[in-house]
C-alpha positions as CSV (number, residue, x, y, z in Angstrom):
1,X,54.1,-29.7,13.6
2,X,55.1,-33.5,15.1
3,X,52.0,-32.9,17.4
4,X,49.7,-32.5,14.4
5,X,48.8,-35.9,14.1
6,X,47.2,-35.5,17.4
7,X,44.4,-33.6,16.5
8,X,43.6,-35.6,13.3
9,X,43.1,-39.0,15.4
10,X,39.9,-39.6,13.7
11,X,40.9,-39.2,10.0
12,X,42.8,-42.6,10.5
13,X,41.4,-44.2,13.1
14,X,37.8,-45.2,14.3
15,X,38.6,-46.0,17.8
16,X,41.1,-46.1,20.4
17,X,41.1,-48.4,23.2
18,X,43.3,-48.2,26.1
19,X,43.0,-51.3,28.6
20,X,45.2,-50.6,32.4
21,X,45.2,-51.8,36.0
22,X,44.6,-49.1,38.4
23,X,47.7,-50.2,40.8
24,X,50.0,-52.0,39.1
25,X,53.3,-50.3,38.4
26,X,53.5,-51.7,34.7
27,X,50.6,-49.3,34.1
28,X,52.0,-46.4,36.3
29,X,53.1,-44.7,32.7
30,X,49.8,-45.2,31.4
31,X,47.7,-43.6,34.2
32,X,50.2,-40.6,33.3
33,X,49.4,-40.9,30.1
34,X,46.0,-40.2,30.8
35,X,46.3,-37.7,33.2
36,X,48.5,-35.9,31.3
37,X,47.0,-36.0,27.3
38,X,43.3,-37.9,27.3
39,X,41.6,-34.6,28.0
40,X,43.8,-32.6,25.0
41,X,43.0,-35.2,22.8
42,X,39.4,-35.3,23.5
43,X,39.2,-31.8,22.9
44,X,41.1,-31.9,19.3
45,X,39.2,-35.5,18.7
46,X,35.5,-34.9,20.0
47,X,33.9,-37.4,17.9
48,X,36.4,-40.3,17.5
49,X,35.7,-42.3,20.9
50,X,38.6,-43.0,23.0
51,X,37.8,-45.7,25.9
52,X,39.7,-46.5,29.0
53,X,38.7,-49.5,30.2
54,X,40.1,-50.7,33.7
55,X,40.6,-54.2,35.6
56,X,42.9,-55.3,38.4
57,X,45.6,-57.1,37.5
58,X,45.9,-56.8,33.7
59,X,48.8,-55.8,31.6
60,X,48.2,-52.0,29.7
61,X,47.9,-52.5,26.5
62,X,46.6,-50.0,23.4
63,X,43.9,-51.1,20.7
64,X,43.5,-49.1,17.3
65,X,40.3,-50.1,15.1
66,X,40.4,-49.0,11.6
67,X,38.0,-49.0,8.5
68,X,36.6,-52.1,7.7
69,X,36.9,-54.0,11.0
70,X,41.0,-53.9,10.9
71,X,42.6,-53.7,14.9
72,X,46.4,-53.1,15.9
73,X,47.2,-53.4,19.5
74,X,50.6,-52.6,21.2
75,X,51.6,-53.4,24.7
76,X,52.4,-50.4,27.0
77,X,54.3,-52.1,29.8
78,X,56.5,-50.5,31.7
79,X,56.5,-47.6,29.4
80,X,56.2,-43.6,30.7
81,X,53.6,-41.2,29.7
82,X,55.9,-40.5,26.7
83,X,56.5,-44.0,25.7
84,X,52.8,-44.5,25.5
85,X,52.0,-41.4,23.6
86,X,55.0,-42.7,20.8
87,X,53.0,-46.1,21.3
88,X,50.2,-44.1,20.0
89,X,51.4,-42.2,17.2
90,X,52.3,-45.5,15.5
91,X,49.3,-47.1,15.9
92,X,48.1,-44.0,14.4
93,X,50.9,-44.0,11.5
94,X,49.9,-47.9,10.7
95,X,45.9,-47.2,10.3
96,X,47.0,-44.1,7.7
97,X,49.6,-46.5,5.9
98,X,46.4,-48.5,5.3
């Protein structure tokens, strides 16, 4: 049941953006992260477009877009796979509080 949110990603938000560095070890827990959860939540979230966008040297950081042009972000340094994924379910939490 704490997992259900997951597959009801685009019932709160419109996008999700998740910006890493393919090296650096800030953004070792997000490459986990996706590795370990993007494809499950493409496959409960077809629609709702999830992008990864990559560049060397940047810190990871997580963007939510909600109705009517309203973004949250969050950083995701240092964090593990777990951390991120938590990271996530509040952006998530913040765009139904809306």
């Amino acid at each position: 049941m704490a997992a259900a949110w997951r597959s009801n990603l685009g019932k709160y938000v419109r996008e999700i953006r998740i910006h890493l560095c393919q090296k650096s070890q800030s953004s070792q827990g997000t490459r986990d992260f996706l590795e370990k959860y993007y494809i499950g939540l493409k496959k409960d979230n077809p629609k709702l477009p999830i992008l990864v966008r990559e560049c060397s040297g940047i810190q990871p950081k997580m963007y939510a877009r909600y109705g009517y042009g309203k973004e949250s972000s969050v950083q995701l340094n240092n964090l593990d796979s777990e951390g991120v994924l938590q990271a996530m379910e509040k952006l998530v939490a913040s765009g139904a509080s809306s």
